[in-house]
N, C-alpha and C positions, 0 to 999 in steps of 0.2 A: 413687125411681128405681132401675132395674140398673145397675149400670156395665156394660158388653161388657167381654169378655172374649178375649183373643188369643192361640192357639198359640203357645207363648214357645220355638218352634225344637223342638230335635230334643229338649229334654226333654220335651215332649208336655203340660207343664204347660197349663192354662187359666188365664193369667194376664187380671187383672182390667189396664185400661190405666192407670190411677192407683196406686200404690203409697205404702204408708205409709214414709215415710222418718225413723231413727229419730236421727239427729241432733243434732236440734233440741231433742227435746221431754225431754230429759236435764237432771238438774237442774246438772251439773258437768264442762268436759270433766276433770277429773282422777277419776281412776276409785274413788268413794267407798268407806270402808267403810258396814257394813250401818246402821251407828247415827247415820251423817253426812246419812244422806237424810229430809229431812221429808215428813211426811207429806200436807202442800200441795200438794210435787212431785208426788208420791207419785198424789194424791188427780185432781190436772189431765192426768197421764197417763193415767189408769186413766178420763178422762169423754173425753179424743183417740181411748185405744185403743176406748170403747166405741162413738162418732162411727164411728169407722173401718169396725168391724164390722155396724154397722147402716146402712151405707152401701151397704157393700160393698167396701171393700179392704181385700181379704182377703191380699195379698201384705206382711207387714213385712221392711224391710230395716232391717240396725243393722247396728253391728262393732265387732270389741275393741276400737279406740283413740276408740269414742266414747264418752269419761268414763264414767259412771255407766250411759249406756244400756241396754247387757247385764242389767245386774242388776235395774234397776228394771222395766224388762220381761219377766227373769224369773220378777220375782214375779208377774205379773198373766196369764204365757200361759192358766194353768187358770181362775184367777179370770173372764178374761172370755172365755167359749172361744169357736172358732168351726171349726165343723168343714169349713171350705175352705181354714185357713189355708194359706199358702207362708210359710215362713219364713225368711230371709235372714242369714249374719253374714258376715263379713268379716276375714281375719286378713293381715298384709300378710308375705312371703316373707321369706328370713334366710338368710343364706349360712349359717348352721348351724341343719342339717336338726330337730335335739333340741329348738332352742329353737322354731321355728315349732308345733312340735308342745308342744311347752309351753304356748304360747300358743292354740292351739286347743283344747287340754284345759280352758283358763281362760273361754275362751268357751262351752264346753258347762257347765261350773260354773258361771260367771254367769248363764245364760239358763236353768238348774233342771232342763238335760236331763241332766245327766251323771248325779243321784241319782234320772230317771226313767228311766231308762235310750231318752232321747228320740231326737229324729232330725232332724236340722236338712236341711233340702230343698235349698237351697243353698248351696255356701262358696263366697263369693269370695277370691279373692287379692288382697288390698287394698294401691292406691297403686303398680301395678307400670309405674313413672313413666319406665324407660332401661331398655335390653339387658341392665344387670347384674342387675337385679330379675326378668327374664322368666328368664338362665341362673341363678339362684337358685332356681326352680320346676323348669325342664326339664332341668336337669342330672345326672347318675350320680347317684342318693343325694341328691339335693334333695326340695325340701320338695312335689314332685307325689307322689314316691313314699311319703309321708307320706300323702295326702291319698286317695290310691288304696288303703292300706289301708284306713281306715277308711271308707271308700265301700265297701269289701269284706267291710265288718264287719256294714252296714248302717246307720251311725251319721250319713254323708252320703249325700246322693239324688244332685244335678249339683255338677260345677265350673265355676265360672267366673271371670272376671278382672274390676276394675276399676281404669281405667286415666285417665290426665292426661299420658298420654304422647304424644312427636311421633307423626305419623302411622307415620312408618317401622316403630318398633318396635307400632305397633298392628298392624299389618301382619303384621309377624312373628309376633308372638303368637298373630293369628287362620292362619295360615297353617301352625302346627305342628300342628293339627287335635288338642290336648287338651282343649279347655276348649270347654263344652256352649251358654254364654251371655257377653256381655261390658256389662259399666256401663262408659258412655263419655258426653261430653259432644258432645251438638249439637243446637241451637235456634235463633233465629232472628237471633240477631247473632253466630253461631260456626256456620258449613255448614261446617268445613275437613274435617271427620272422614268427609263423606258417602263417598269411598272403602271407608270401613272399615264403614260399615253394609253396602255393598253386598259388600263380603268377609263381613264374619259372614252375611250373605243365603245367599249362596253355600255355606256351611259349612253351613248350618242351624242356626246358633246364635239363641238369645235377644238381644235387643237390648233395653236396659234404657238410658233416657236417664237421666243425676242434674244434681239440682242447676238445673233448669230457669227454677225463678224465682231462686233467688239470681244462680250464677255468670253465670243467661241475661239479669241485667241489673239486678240488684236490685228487681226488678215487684213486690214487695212493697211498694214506697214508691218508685214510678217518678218520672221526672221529667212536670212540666208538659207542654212540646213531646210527647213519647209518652205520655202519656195524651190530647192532644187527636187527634193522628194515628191512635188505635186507635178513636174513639169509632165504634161505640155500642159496643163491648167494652172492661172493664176489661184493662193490656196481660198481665196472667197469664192471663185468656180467650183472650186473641189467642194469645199463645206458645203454651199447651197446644195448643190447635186446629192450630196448623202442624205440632208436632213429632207430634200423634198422625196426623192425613193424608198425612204423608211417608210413601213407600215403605219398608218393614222393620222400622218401629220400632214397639216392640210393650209397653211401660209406661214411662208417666212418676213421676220421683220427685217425691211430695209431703213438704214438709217443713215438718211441722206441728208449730209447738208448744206449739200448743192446737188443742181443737176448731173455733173457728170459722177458723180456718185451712184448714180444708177446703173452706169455701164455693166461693169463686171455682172450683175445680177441679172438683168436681159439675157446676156451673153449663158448665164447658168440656164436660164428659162427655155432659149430657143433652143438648150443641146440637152434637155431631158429625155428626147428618145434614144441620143448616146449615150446615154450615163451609165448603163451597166458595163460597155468596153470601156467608157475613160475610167470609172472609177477604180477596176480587179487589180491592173499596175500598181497604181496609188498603192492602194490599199495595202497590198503585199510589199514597198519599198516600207511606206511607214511602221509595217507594222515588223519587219526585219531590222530596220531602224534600231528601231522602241526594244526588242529583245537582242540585240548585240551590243543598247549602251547598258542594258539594266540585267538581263541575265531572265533566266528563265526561274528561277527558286524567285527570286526576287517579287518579280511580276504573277506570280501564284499565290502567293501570302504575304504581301505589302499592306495589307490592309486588315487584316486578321487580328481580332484582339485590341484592336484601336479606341481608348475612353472618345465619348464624343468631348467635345472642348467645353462643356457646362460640368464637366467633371476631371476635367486635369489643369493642376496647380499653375495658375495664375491665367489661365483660360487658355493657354496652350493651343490652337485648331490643327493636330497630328492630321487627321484626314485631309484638309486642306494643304496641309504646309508637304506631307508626302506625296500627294498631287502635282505642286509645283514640281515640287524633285523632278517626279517622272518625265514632265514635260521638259525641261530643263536640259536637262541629260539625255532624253532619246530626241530631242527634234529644235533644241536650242531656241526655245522660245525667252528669252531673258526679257525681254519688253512688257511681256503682256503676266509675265512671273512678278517682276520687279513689282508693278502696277498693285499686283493684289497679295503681294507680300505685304506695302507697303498700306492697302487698305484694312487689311487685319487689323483688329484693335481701333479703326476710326469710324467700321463701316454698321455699326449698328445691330438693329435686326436685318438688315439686306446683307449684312454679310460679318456673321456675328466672330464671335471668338477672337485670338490676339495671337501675334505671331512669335519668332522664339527669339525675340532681343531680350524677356525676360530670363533666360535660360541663364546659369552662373550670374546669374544678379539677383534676382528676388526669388530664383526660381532655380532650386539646388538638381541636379544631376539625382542624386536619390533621392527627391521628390520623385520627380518626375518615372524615375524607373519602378518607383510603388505601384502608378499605375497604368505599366508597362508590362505588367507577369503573363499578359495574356497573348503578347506579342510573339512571334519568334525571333524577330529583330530586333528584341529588347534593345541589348547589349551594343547596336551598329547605332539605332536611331540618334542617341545624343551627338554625337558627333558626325551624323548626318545632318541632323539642322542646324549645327556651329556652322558648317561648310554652308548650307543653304542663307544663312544668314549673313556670311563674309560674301554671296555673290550676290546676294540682291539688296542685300543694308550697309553692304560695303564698311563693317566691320574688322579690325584687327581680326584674324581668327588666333585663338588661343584654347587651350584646352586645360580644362580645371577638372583634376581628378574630384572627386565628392570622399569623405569620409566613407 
């Protein structure tokens, strides 16, 4: 089969809609020396990367902080060549401008362009997750102006950003009109971001989805309840088929770490001219699903009046943590809930705020209902995330009235 291929914005590129996403298929995230990689890894990438090319995704994405990636794919760009490639890295901003350029120089030596004197098509700006990471690019003598040189050199083709940021600062980002493309996250159980496709629409940037099947639900090893509600589609069929039919969005990330990893994605790609019959079913089980386990008052004002987690006692993520709920409860995803129940509180700026193990510990019942007044579901929520907590942290549940 072809993959199709989509205008990826004002870069003119002819991006393929599937993208090799190089992640995965890394033998380490710690960024090996040369003598630490076997040649097994070595040997599975080099049958992914050759999968890829005889497919037809012809777009790889990797970046510096993905362990070993860089390098082991440097070895293999001539080895397996393909004369459509697009090639992708990703270095993530630094309030000191010498050191992101540091890092970008390690990236063109990793990936075997630096001693070809190569030219890598796109850089993103990796992880530009708050405000402070975007004035770290766009500021006097920051790391754009860095990046403009060496686009100036010819050493870079486009910029552009990826991001895990609130929608505000995606906004901003795409609204300073520097950056040509954006990787951003939205798929079928995360629409919050659709503003910002339709801002990068507007700018004519590239829109690059990541992370589809993991962050979009773990559909590599879905649950039961969603694999019976997608049938006759595997749910990584389904998801691919929504996010490539949405308006603007113009490649999905595959993240393969092996060849037959790619299967199901092909399989999305050849039945794009079905997608509007397969997906009306779906659509309509799911979403009958979703309103018989949660109710319709529910699902109209669940979100209403919600502090963001930089502002509820002991960092709390209420929008987060009644997300999982949802998912939870209308389509029994417990794998891929557990997973980021259990990254709350570890995951940073990628994934800020802390989940409700501090609740009745450090974190009283009327704290938290202080700042709650604006909810309608004040009064349910606390003992909604006791319950969300006993199935994902596998907790005694118990319930502490508050003074």
């Amino acid at each position: 089969m072809t993959i199709p291929t989509r205008r990826f914005g004002r870069t003119e590129l002819l991006m393929p809609v599937l993208s090799l996403g190089g992640m995965r298929f890394q033998q380490s995230w710690r960024d090996l020396d040369a003598a630490e990689i076997s040649a097994e890894s070595q040997a599975n990438l080099r049958a992914t990367l050759e999968a890829a090319v005889a497919a037809g995704l012809h777009h790889i994405e990797t970046a510096r902080h993905y362990g070993s990636s860089e390098r082991q794919l440097g070895w293999l760009l001539q080895a397996v060549p393909d004369p459509l490639r697009i090639l992708q890295s990703k270095v993530p901003p630094s309030e000191d401008s010498a050191a992101f350029e540091a890092e970008l120089a390690t990236s063109f030596e990793r990936l075997g362009l630096a001693e070809r004197g190569g030219r890598l098509d796109l850089l993103g700006f990796h992880g530009v997750n708050n405000a402070a990471h975007l004035e770290q690019i766009l500021c006097p003598g920051g790391c754009l102006e860095v990046a403009r040189r060496w686009q100036a050199d010819g050493r870079i083709g486009h910029l552009g950003l990826s991001t895990h940021a609130p929608l505000p600062v995606i906004l901003a980002a795409i609204a300073s009109d520097q950056f040509d493309y954006i990787n951003l996250h939205w798929y079928f159980i995360r629409q919050d971001n659709r503003p910002a496709i339709e801002a990068a629409l507007a700018h004519d940037m590239g829109v690059f989805v990541i992370s589809p099947t993991d962050k979009g639900g773990h559909l590599h090893s879905p649950s039961a309840r969603l694999s019976e509600l997608c049938v006759p589609l595997h749910p990584i069929v389904f998801n691919d088929l929504f996010c490539l039919t949405a308006p603007g969005i113009h490649t999905i990330s595959v993240g393969a770490a092996r060849p037959g990893d790619l299967d199901l994605h092909l399989e999305a790609a050849g039945r794009l001219a079905e997608a509007p019959g397969l997906l009306q079913p779906i659509l309509q089980r799911l979403e009958e699903a979703r309103r018989g386990a949660l109710g319709d008052a529910w699902l109209a004002s669940w979100s209403e009046g919600l502090p963001a987690w930089s502002d509820t006692p002991g960092g709390i993520n209420l929008p987060v943590l009644l997300w999982l709920h949802n998912l939870l409860e209308a389509w029994g995803m417990e794998s891929f809930c557990r997973a980021r129940y259990g990254l709350l509180g570890q995951g940073g700026h990628w994934f800020p705020g802390a989940n409700a193990d501090a609740l009745d510990h450090t974190v009283s019942e009327a704290e938290l209902l202080a700042v709650l007044i604006g909810s309608p579901w004040a009064a349910q929520i606390p003992d909604l995330l006791r319950r969300l907590r006993q199935q994902l942290a596998g907790e005694a549940l118990q319930r502490l009235h508050s003074a």
